[in-house]
C-alpha positions in Angstrom: 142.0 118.5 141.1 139.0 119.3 139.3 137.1 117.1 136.6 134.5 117.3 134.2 132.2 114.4 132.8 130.3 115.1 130.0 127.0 112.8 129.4 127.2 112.1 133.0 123.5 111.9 133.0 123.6 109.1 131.3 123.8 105.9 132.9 127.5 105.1 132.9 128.2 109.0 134.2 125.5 108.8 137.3 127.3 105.8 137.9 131.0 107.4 137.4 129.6 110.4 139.2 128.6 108.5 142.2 131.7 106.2 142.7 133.9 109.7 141.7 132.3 111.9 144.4 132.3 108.6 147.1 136.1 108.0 146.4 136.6 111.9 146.8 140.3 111.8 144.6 142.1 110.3 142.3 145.5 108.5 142.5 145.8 110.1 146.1 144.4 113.5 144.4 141.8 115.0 146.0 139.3 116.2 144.3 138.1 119.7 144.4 135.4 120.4 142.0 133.4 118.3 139.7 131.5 119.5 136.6 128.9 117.1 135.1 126.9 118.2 131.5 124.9 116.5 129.5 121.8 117.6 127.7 119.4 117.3 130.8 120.8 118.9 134.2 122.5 116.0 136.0 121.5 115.0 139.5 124.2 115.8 142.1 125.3 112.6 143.0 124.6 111.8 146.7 127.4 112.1 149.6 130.0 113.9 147.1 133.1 115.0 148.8 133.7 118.0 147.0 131.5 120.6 145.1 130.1 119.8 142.0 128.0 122.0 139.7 125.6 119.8 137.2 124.7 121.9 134.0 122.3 121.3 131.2 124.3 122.0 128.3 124.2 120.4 124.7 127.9 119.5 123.6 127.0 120.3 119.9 126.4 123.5 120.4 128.8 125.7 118.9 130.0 127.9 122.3 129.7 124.3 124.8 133.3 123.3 124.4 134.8 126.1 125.3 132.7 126.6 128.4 133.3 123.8 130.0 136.9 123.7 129.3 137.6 127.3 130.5 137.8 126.2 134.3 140.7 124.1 132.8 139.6 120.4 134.3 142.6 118.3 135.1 140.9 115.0 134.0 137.9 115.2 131.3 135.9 112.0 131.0 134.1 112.4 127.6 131.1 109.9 127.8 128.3 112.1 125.3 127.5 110.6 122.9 124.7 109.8 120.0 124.2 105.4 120.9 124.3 102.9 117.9 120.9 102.9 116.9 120.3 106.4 116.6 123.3 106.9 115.2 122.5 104.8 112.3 119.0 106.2 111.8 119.6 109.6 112.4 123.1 110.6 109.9 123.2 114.2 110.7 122.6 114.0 114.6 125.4 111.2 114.8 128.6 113.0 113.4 127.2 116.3 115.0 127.4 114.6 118.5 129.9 111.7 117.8 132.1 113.5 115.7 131.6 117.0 115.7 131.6 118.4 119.4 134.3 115.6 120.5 136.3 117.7 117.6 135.3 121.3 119.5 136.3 119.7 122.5 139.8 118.8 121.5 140.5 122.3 120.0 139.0 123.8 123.1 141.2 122.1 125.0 144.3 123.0 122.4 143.1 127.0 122.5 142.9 126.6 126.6 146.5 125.2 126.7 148.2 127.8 124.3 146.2 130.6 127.0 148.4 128.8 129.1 151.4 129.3 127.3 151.8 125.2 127.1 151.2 124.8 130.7 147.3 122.7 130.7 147.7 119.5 129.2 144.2 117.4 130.6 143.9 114.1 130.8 141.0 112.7 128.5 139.7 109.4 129.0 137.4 108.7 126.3 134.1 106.1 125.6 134.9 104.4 122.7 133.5 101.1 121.6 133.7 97.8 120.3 132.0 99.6 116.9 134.8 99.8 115.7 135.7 96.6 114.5 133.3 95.0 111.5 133.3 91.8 110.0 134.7 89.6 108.8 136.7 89.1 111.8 138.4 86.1 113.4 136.8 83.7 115.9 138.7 85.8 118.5 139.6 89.7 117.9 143.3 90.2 119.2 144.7 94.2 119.7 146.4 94.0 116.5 143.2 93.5 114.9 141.8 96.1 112.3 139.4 98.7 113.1 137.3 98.5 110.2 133.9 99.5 111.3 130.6 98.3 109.5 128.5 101.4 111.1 128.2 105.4 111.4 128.2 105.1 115.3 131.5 102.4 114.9 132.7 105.3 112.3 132.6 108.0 114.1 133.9 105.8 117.4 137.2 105.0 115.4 137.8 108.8 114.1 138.1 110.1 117.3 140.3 107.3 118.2 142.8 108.7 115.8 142.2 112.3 117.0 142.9 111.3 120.5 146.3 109.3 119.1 147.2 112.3 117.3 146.4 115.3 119.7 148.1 113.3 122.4 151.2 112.7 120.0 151.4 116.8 120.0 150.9 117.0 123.8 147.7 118.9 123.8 146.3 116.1 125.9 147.0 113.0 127.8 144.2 110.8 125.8 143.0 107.1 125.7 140.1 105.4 124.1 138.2 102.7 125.7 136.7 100.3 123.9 133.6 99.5 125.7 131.9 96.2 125.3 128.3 96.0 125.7 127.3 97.2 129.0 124.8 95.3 130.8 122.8 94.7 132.5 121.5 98.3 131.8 118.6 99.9 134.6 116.2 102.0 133.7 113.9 102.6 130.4 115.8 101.1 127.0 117.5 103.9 124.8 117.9 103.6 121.5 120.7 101.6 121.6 121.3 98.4 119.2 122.1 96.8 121.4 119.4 97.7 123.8 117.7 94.0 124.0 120.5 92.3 125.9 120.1 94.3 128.7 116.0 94.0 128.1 115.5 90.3 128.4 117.0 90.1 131.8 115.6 93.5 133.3 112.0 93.2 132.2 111.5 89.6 133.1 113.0 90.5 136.4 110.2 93.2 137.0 107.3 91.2 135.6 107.0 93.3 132.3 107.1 91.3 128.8 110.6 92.3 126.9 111.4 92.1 123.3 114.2 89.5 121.2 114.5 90.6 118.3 117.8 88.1 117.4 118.5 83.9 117.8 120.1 82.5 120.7 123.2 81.9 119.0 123.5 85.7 118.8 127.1 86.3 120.4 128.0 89.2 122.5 131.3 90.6 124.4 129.9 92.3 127.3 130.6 94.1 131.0 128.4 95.2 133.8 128.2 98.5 134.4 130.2 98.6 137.8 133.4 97.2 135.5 132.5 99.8 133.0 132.7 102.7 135.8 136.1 100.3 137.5 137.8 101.0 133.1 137.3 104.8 133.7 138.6 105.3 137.3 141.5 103.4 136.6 142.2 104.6 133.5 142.7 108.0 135.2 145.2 106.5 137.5 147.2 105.2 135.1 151.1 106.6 133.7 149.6 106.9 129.6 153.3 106.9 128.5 152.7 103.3 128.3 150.3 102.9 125.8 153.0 104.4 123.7 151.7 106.2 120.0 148.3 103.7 120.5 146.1 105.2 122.8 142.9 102.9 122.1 142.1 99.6 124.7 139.9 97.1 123.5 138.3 96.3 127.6 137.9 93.4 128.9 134.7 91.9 129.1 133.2 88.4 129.1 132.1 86.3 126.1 128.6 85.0 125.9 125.4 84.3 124.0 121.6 85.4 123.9 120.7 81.2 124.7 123.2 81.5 127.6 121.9 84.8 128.9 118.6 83.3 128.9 119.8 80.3 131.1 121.4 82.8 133.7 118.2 84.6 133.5 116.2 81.0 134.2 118.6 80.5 137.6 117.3 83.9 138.8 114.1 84.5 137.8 113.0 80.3 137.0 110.4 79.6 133.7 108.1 82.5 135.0 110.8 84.7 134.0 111.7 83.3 131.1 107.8 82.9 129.5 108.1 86.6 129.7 110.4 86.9 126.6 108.7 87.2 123.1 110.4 86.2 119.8 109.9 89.0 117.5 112.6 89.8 114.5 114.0 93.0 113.7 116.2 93.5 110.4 117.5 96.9 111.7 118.7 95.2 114.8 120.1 91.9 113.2 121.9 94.3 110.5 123.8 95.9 113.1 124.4 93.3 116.0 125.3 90.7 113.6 128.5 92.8 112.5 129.6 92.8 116.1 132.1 91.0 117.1 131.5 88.2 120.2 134.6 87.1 121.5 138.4 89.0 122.5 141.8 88.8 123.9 142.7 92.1 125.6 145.9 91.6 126.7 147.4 95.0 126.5 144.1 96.4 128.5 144.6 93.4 131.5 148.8 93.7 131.1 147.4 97.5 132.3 145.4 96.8 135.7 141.9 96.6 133.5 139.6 93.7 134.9 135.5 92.8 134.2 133.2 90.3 135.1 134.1 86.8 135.0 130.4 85.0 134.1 127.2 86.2 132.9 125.8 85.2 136.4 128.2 87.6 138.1 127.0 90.7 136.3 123.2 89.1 136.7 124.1 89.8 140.3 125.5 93.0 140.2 122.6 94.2 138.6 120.2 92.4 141.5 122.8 94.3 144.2 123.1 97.7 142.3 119.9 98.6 140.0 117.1 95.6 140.3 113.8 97.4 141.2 111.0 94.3 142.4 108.3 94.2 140.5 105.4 95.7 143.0 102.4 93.3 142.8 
């Protein structure tokens, strides 16, 4: 079997990467060769069980599509993309990224399989996203629920959702969309996600650094670690698609929670110290976008399937202290 992860050096595809290469197959596959993109050369992950070749290559560009599909990868996990914020600012760079190259991939894909003469049909596990629902929405978002989005990034998250339904529909690909929540608690330096803070106000305070809220306590989210978030992709590449039937997008499960009761999960780990360490500072862009998010969902077609997240905001406190929390040095 071979695979190819595009953005995989991003944080969600080292960490794919990594549990990928340790697991060494898929559904009892083995895996032979792994090819992971993204716009800065990926690092090999550590221990991998088959050979992997990490490439610097920009998915917008006009010949990247077709190169990384010649070697005709048997499971694509498409995780590149432009995040929220940046989307929003940034028109031009979003629909290039978002929209654009996930388009050139698809026909790439659709050109590889008539070479074929029918006979490559990948599997294509996409990152979608929660985006793609905008208010006004009911106290609890159901899978019938209408993805109306409020944002470019949401836009341009629910377009590709319909590509995916309709290239699968003509067999050029065995797709699904995952709707991601938001992933925390995120390592390393912030991106220029929306969303960015929830994962701030614990990791920063955590370290010893001051970290940025830009929203009130009541602010709602529907989040996921990022070790559930790697858990939706694996499994979703185990899984017989023919079930999803004609929809191929999951809303994932995640857990329901607020910025006041992050804050308290934060104060069990880290005491008032860590808590001191947060500063109050308001940010229209921010509250324009977060605040057409929805907080709470019922994902029953995504757990019916096999999908499962965190349970608490504690528990994903602690897989961030077990998988990513660096000690502040004194």
């Amino acid at each position: 079997m071979r695979i190819l992860v595009t953005g995989a050096a991003g944080m969600i595809g080292r960490k794919l990467g990594a549990r990928l290469a340790a697991d060494g197959a898929i559904a009892g596959r083995p895996i032979e060769t792994g090819h992971l993109v993204d716009i800065a050369a990926p690092e090999p992950p550590a221990g991998g069980r088959f050979a992997t070749l990490c490439e610097a290559l920009d998915v917008a560009e006009p010949s990247a599509a077709a190169k990384v599909i010649a070697a005709r990868p048997d499971v694509v996990f498409h995780l590149a993309a432009v995040v929220s914020g940046e989307a929003e600012t940034d028109f031009d760079k979003g629909y290039a990224v978002n929209l654009d190259a996930t388009r050139a991939l698809f026909e790439a894909i659709r050109h590889e399989r008539d070479r074929s003469g029918g006979v490559y049909r990948p599997r294509l596990i996409y990152a979608s996203s929660v985006a793609v629902f905008g208010a006004p929405f009911p106290e609890t978002i159901d899978d019938d629920f209408l993805a109306a989005p409020l944002t470019s990034y949401g836009a341009q998250k629910a377009m590709v959702e319909l590509l995916i339904a309709d290239y699968s529909r003509r067999g050029l690909f065995d797709g699904v969309a995952l709707r991601l929540p938001t992933i925390v608690v995120r390592p390393g330096p912030a991106n220029r996600a929306a969303s960015g803070f929830f994962s701030s106000i614990i990791r920063e305070p955590l370290s010893g650094r001051e970290a940025i809220l830009p929203m009130p306590d009541t602010t709602p989210l529907w989040c996921a670690s990022p070790r559930a978030a790697v858990g939706f992709f694996v499994h979703a590449a185990t899984l017989d698609l023919n079930r999803l039937g004609p929809r191929r997008s999951l809303t994932m499960p995640g857990f329901s929670t607020t910025v006041g009761e992050q804050i308290e999960a934060l104060r069990r780990v880290g005491g008032d110290a860590a808590v001191r360490r947060i500063r109050r500072q308001s940010d229209e862009s921010s509250a324009r976008i977060v605040s057409g998010w929805p907080g709470r969902f019922a994902p029953r077609r995504a757990l019916a399937l096999g999908f499962s997240a965190d349970s608490s905001f504690d528990e994903i406190v602690r897989v961030y202290l077990e998988d990513d929390h660096v000690p502040a040095v004194a």
